[in-house]
C-alpha positions in Angstrom: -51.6 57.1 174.5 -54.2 59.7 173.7 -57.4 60.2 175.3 -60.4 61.8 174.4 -62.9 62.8 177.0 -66.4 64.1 176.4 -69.4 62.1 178.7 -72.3 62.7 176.4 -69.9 61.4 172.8 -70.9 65.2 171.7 -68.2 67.2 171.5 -66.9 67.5 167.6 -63.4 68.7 169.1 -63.1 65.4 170.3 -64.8 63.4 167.5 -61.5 65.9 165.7 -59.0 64.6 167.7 -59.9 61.1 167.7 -60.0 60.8 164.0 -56.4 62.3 163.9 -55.4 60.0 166.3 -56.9 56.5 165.2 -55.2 57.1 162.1 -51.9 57.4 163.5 -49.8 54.4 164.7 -47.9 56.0 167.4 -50.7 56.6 169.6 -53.1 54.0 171.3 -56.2 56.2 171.3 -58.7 55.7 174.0 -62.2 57.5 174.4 -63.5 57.9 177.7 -67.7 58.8 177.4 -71.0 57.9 179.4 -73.3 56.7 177.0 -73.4 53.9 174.8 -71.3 54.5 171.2 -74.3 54.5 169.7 -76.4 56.9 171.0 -73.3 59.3 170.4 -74.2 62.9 168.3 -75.3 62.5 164.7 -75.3 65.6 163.1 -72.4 66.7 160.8 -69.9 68.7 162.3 -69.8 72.1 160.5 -67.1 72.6 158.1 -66.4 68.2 157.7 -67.7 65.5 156.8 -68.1 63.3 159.9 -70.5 63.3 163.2 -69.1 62.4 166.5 -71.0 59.1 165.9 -69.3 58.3 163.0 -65.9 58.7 164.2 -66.5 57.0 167.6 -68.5 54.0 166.3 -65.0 53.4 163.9 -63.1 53.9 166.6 -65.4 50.8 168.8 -64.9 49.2 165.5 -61.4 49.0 165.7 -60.9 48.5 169.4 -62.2 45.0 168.2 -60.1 44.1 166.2 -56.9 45.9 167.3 -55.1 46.7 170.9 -54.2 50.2 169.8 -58.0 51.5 170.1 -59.9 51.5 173.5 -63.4 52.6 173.9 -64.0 53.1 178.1 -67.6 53.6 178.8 -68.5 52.6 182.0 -72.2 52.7 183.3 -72.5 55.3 186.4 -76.2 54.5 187.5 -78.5 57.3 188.1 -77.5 60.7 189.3 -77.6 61.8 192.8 -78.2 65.0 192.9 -80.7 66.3 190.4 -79.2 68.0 187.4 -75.6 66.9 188.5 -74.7 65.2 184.8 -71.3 67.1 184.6 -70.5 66.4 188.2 -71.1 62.5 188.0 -69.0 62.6 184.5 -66.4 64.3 186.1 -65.9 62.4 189.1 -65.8 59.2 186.8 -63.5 60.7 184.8 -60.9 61.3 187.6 -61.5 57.8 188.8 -60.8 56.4 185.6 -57.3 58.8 184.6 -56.2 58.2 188.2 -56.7 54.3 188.0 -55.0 54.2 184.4 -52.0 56.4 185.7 -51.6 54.9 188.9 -51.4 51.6 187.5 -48.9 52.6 184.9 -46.6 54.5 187.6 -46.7 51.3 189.5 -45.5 49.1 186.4 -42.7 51.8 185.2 -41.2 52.2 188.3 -42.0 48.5 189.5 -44.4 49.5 192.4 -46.4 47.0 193.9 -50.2 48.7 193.2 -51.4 47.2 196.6 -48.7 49.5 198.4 -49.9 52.6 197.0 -53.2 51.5 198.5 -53.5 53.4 201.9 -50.9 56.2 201.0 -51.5 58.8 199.1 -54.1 58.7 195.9 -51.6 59.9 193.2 -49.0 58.5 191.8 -47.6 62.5 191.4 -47.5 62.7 195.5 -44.5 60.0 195.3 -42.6 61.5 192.2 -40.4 63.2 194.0 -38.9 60.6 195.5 -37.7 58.8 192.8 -33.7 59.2 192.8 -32.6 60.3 189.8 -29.7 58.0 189.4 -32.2 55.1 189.9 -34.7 54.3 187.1 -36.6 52.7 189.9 -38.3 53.5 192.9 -38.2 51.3 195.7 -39.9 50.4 199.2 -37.8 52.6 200.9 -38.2 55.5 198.8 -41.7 56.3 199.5 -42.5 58.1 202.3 -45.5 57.2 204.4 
């Protein structure tokens, strides 16, 4: 999987690494932003010739149509504290990474999600504990 994070759909480096990435089949690309797709940047990135908008609106195109393109872009409601845009974007963006790896710990190493729920937050707190003659880790395994 790649991701591509930017919570305005304004940052050309990203609109760069998404293009790359949509265009290769051995990623699922997935963009992570805070405003609709099409209020994303429109002005030509120097030096190419694409905007952010034109590159994420393909890629929304294609997450239609295919599972190997994902556009997340959740609505977060109004800020609460004034001027705290970055701050809302990225608490959201933890939220989302940590529910997207936790649920993908829990399925390679065939960990019931609910029983994470209550320990610790990251999947990374329990890593250690998986025996490395086992490709799974089990009940027992994971301290509380």
């Amino acid at each position: 999987m790649f991701f591509g994070v930017t919570c305005g759909l304004s940052a050309p480096y990203v609109a760069g690494q998404i293009d790359y990435a949509m265009h290769q089949s051995k990623f699922t690309t997935v963009l992570i932003g805070f405003n609709p797709v099409t209020l994303a940047r429109d002005t030509r990135i120097e030096k190419w010739h694409r905007t952010c908008k034109d590159v994420f609106l393909e890629l929304e195109e294609l997450s239609q149509r295919s599972e190997k393109a994902v556009v997340l872009n959740p609505v977060v409601g109004p800020e609460p504290i004034t001027g705290s845009t970055r701050m809302k974007g990225g608490s959201m963006t933890e939220i989302l990474l940590d529910t997207i790896f936790t649920t993908a710990f829990c399925q390679v190493f065939d960990i019931p999600l609910q029983q994470l729920i209550g320990s610790s937050n990251s999947p990374t707190h329990h890593a250690h504990s998986i025996p490395s003659s086992s490709p799974t880790l089990h009940a027992h395994s994971i301290p509380s």
